[in-house]
N, C-alpha and C positions, 0 to 999 in steps of 0.2 A: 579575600579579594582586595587586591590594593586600587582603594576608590580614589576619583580626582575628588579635589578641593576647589574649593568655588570662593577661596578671600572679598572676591571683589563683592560680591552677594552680601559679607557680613558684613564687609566694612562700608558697604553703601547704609545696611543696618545702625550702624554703629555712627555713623553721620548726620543721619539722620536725630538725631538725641540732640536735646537742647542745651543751651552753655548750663543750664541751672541744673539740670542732673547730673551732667559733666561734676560740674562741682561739687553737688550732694555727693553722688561716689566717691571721688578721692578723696573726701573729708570722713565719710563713714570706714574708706579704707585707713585712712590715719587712724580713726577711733580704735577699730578695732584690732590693729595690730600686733597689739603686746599679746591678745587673749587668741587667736587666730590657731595656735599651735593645740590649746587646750580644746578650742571647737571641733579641732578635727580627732583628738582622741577620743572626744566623748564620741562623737559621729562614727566612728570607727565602729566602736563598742556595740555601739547601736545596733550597725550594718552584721558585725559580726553575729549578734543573736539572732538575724532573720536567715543565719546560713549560709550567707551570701559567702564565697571563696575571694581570695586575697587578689585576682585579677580585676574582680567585679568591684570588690569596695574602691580600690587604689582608681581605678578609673571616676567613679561616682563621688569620690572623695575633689577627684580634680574637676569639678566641673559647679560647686558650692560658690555662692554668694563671695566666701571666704576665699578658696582662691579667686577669684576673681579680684578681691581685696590686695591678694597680695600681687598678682596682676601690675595693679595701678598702682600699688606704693613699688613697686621696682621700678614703677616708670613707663610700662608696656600700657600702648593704646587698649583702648577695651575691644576695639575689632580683632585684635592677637590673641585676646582670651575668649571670644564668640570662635574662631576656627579650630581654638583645643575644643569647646565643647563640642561644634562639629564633628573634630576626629575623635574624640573618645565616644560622642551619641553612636559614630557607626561600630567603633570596638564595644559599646556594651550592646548594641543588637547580637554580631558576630558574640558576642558570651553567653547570649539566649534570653536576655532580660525583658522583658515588653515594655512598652511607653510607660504603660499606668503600672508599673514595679519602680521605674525609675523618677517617675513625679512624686510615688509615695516615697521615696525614700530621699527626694529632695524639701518634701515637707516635714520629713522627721529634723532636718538639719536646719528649717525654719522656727521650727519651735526651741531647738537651743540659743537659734542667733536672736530670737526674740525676747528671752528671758535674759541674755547676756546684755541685749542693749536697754533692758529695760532698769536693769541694776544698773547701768553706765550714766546713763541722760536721758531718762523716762521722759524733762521736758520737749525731748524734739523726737519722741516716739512716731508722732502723725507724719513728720518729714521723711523721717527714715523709713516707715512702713512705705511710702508712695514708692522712694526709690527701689526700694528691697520687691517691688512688683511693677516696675518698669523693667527691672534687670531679671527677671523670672520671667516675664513675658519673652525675653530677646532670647533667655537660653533654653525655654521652652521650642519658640520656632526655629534656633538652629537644632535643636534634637527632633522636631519634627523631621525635619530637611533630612539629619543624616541615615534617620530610620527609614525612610522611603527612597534613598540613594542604598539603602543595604537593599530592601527587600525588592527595588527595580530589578539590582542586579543580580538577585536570584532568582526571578521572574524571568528576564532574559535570558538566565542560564539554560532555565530549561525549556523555554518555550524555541531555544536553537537545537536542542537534543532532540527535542519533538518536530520538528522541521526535518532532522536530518534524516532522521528514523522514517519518516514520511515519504520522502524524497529521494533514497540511497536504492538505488535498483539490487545490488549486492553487497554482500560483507565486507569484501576488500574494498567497496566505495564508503560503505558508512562508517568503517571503526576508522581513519583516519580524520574526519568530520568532527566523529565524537570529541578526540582528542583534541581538535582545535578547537572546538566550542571550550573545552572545559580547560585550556589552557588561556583562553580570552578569559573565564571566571575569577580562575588564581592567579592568575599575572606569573605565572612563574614560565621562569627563562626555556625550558625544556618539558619536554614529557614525554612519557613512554606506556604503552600497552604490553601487557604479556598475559597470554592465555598459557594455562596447563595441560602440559599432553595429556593424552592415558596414559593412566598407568600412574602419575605424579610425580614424575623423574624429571622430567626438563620443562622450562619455559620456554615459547616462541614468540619472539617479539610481531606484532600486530598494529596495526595503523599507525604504521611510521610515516611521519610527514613527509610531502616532496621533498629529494635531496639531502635526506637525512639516510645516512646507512643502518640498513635493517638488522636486528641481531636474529642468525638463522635459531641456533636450539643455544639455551645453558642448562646447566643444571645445579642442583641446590640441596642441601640435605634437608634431613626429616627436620631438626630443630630450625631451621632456617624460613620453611613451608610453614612450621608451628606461628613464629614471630611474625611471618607477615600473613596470617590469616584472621590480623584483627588490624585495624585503623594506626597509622602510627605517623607521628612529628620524629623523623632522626637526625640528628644532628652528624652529620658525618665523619667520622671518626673511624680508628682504629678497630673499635669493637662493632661497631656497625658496619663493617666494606660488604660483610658478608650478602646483607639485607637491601641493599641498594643492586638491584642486578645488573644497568650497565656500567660496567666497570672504568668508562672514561671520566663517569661522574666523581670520581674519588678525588680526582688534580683539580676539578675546574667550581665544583661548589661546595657551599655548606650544608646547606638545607636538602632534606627530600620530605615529601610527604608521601606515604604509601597507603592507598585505599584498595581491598582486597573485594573480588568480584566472586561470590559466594553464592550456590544455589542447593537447592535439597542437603542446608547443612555441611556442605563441603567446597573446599576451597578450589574455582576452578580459573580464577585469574587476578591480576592486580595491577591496577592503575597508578603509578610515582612521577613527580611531579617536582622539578630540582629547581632553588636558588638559591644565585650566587651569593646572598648573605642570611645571614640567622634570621626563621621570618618563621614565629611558633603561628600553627592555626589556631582559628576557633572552634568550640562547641557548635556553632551555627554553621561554621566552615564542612566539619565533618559531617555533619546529620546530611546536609547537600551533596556533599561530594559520596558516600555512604551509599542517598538516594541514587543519586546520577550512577554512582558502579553498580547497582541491581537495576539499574533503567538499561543501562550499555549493554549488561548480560543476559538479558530479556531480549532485547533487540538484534544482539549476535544468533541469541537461539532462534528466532523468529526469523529471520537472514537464512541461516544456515540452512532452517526446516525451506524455506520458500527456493534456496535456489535445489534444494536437492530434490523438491517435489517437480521443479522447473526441469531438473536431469532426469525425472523419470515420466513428467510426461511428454518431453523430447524423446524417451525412450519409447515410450506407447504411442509415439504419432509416427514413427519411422518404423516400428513393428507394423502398426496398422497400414503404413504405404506399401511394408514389403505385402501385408497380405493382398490390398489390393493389386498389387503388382501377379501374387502369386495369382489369385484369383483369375484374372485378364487372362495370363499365361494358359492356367487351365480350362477355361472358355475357350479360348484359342485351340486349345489340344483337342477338347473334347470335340469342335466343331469340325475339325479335319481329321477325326476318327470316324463323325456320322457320315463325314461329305466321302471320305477314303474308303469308307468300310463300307456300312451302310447303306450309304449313299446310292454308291456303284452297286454294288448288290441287288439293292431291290431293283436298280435301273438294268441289271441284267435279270432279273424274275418278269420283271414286264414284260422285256421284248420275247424273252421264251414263250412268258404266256399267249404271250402273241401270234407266236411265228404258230404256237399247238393250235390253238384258238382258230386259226386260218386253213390251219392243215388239215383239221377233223373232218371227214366225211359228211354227204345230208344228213345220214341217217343218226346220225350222235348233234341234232340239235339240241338237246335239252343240256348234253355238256359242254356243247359250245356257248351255250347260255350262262350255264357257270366260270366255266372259265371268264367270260367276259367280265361277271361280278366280281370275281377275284383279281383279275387286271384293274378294274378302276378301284377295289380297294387299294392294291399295292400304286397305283397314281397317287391317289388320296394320300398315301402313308408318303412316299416320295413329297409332295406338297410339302407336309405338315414337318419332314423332315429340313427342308430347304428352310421353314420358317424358322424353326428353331438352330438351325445353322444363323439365320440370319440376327436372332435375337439372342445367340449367344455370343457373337461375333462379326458384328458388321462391318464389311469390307467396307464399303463404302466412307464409315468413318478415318477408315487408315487412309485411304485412298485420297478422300476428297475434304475432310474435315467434318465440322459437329453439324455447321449450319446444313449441307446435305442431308446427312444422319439425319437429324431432326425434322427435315422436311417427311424423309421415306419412311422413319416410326409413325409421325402423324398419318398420312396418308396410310399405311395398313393397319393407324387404326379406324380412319374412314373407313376404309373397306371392309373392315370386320362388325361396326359399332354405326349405331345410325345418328349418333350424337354430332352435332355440329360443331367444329372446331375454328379458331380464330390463331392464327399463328405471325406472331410477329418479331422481327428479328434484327440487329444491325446491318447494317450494310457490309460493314465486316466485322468478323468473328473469329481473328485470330489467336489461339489460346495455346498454351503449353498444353502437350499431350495428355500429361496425367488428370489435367483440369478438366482437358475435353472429356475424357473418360468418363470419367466422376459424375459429369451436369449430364450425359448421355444416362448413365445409369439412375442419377435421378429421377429425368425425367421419363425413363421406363418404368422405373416402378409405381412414379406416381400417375402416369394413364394406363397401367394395370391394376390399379386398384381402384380408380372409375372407372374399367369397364367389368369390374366384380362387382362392385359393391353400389356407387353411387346413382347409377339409375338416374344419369345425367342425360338433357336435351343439348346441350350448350357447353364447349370450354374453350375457354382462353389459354394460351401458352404466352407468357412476352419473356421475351429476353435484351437487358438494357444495359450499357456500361457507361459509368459518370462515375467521376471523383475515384478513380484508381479502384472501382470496387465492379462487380458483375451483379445482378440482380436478376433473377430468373421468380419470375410468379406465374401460377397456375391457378386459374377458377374452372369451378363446375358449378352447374346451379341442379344439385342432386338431393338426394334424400338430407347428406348430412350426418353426423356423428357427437361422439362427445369426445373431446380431443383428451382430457385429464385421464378419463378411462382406458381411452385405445394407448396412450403413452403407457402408461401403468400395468397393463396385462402382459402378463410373463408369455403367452402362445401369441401374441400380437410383436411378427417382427419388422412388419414392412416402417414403419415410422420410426423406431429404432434405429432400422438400418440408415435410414436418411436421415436421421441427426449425427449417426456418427461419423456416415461421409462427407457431411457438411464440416464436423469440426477437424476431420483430417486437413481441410486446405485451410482452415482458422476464420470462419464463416458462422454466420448465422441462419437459425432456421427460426420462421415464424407459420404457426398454425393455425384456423381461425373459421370453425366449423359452428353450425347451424343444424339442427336436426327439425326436419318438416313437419308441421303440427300435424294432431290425429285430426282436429277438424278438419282440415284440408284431405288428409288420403281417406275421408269417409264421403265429402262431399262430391258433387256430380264434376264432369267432366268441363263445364260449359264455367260454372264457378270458379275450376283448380285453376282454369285459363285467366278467369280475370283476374285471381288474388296473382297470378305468377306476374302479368302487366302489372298490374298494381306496383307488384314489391320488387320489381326489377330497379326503381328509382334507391334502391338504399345499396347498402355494403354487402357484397356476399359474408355469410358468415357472422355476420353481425346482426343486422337488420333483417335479413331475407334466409332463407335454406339455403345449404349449399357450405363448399368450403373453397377454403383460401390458403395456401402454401406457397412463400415467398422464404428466397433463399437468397443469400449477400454470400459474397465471396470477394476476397481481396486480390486484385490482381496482379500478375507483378509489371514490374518497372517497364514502360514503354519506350522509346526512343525518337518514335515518329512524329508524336503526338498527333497525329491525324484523326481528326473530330470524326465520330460513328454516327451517323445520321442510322434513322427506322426506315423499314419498310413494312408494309404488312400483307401479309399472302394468305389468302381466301383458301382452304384446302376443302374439297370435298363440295 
């Protein structure tokens, strides 16, 4: 990473020092100038036996007492030798050294210049110790400085991968992100993504910056896939054009760096990263850029998995509307089979029966007796048939919309249920058909299943719409259930089916049941009445028996914006 310098920071350092240290140093730097050369071989020596590589010493070498020495006998302010140590503190970070590797290794070079000064003019030892720990102090805080300007800015690095990765809705919005995070990192002038087909025959260039032209496919041979399936500084050249994939790079710079994007072992993409002059990385550089290319390939596959699970549950919400569509269809069909077939049928059995019924003689009263029974069965069945016309197909809804609908299911279920209902609804209820459909079928199922099960005196129907969403709740103050259970049973499908017609339209369903204690259905009649006063003051579902089914649905885009005020209608 090519980090800023901050001069004026040292040299305010550097100003701060009093004429009398001033002085001290360029006289300690005259002292030891003849010997300076020898200090740093032994130092060398030194650094060499702890292993350290010829980047690491050469750097640590320049940042000694001694140079510094030699600094001021060239004539260089001491604030020009506080910004080398800055810039070589952040190049021995980037070489992987820690603080307390390069303190020890500046006190190994204290014990030489100790002994040297001590054989020089042991009598001004106490002067020169002061100085020699006034000027360790300053190059101590600019390696602080430059260690915490390296590890900022790989802190930064990835705390924007991790943003992007957070915030990228899809692959072709995050892998160009990526790229520009990690080219704000290296400062280098260009970069490029390439993921590997199947198969491992071509590259396809991938988050290509705005305005930058994409490379569609290339290809590469096996040796070429071998070389860059590990970390690589190239220096651009003749024998490298192969390893650099866009090939405009070969005129315009020297430098690439290529970090390869590897998962289960194989190589399936790589990251190069071009400048225009010779610029070798670090060990610190690559471990980062290394991490960052398994964070990018994680996050493509993470991308990749979410939009394609996104294409298939687009696919299973437009299967699920065809079948609700199919479904309608055959409600539809089937209803004007009972009303066409059926229907007429039995309404021509009746008036036969009739016309016989009228026709029989005195004497055959015991079969005009029957007959008559048989006539108001096939009434009855004629009824029952109309109902079930109506409950598999309500004209009314095509005709007039939901809020009617809704009115004529309440009302025959007053007629059939002695439970008191409470029905409340906008003023208007304009909805797309399929929507109305759907909250129609909802709300059949769900007063089919209080007037099975629930063993309700009381329900509420409301229907509300605020903030571009629809809200339909129903209470009953009934026996109650256990909601965990009845989701959970495989022969249990009415609550099934109402969550999954709820998430067809991208809606919420909430559930919220109460099962009525045994004390209460054991105690007298005169009691069950006070506890039910009683516990009418809480939450159905919560506090009191009974259940609670509240459905959210989004609605779409209005135009009128015309406010829905309530009204509420008394049924039954």
């Amino acid at each position: 990473m090519k980090a800023v310098e901050h001069p004026e920071v040292l040299a305010e350092a550097a100003a701060g020092l009093s004429h009398q240290l001033q002085a001290h140093l360029q006289w300690m730097a005259e002292l030891l100038a003849p010997h300076l050369a020898g200090l740093e071989r032994k130092f060398l020596v030194q650094l060499k036996k702890q292993k350290l590589d010829p980047s690491q010493r050469e750097s640590l070498a320049s940042i000694t007492p001694g140079a510094a020495a030699q600094c001021l006998a060239a004539g260089e302010p001491l604030s020009r030798f506080l910004e080398k140590v800055q810039y070589r503190g952040r190049r021995l970070a980037k070489l992987g050294l820690t603080p307390s590797s390069v303190v020890s290794a500046l006190g190994e070079y204290d014990k030489l210049l100790s002994a040297e000064l001590q054989k020089r003019c042991a009598d001004q030892a106490a002067n020169l110790g002061w100085v020699r720990n006034q000027l360790h102090f300053l190059v101590i805080l600019s390696l602080n400085s430059a260690f915490y300007q390296v590890r900022e800015g790989e802190s930064q690095a990835f705390y924007e991968l991790f943003r992007v990765e957070v915030e990228s809705r899809t692959l072709d919005e995050m892998l160009p992100r990526f790229l520009a995070a990690l080219l704000t990192y290296t400062g280098a002038d260009e970069g490029r993504l390439y993921l590997l087909e199947d198969g491992q025959e071509s590259w396809i260039s991938r988050g290509t910056l705005p305005g930058e032209p994409q490379i569609v496919s290339l290809c590469t041979t096996p040796k070429v896939r071998r070389d860059l399936a590990r970390p690589r500084c190239i220096e651009i050249g003749t024998d490298t054009k192969p390893m650099v994939l866009d090939k405009k790079w070969h005129r315009s710079f020297h430098t690439c760096w290529s970090v390869p994007l590897r998962a289960d072992g194989k190589l399936r993409g790589v990251l190069q990263f071009a400048f225009r002059k010779s610029y070798e990385w670090m060990p610190r550089e690559v471990e980062l850029l290394s991490a960052a290319a398994e964070r990018c390939w994680l996050a493509a596959e993470k991308a990749r998995l979410l939009e394609d699970l996104a294409r298939r549950e687009e696919q299973v919400r437009r299967l699920a509307e065809h079948m609700v569509e199919v479904e309608e269809s055959e409600r539809r069909r089937i209803s004007r089979e009972l009303h066409d077939e059926a229907g007429q049928s039995l309404l021509c059995v009746r008036l036969q029966l009739e016309m016989i019924e009228q026709e029989l003689p005195p004497e055959f009263e015991p079969w005009r007796k029957r007959m008559g029974e048989v006539r108001e069965m096939t009434e009855h069945t004629i009824i029952e048939i109309r109902r079930l016309i109506a409950a598999l197909s309500p004209a009314i809804l095509d005709q007039m919309g939901l809020a009617p609908a809704l009115r004529q299911l309440i009302g025959r279920f007053r007629n059939l249920h002695s439970a008191e209902v409470r029905l409340q609804l906008p003023r208007r209820l304009d909805l797309p058909k399929k929507m109305s459909i759907i909250l129609y079928r909802l709300v059949q199922e769900i007063f089919n299943n209080i007037a099975k099960y629930s063993l309700a005196t009381r329900v509420n129907l409301s229907v509300d719409s605020a903030d571009g969403c629809l809200r339909m709740q129903v209470e009953d103050d009934g026996i109650g259930f256990d909601v965990e259970e009845a989701f959970s049973r495989r022969d249990c499908f009415g609550l099934s089916g109402l969550r999954e017609r709820v998430a067809l339209l991208g809606g919420a369903l909430e559930v919220r049941s109460l099962r009525k204690a045994k004390t209460a259905e054991s105690a007298g009649w005169s009691d069950l009445n006070q506890r039910r006063e009683k516990a009418h003051s809480g939450r159905i579902g919560i506090d009191r028996s009974g259940t609670m089914i509240r459905v959210v649905l989004p609605l779409p885009p209005r135009n009128d914006g015309a406010e829905r005020s309530k009204r509420t209608v008394q049924v039954g």
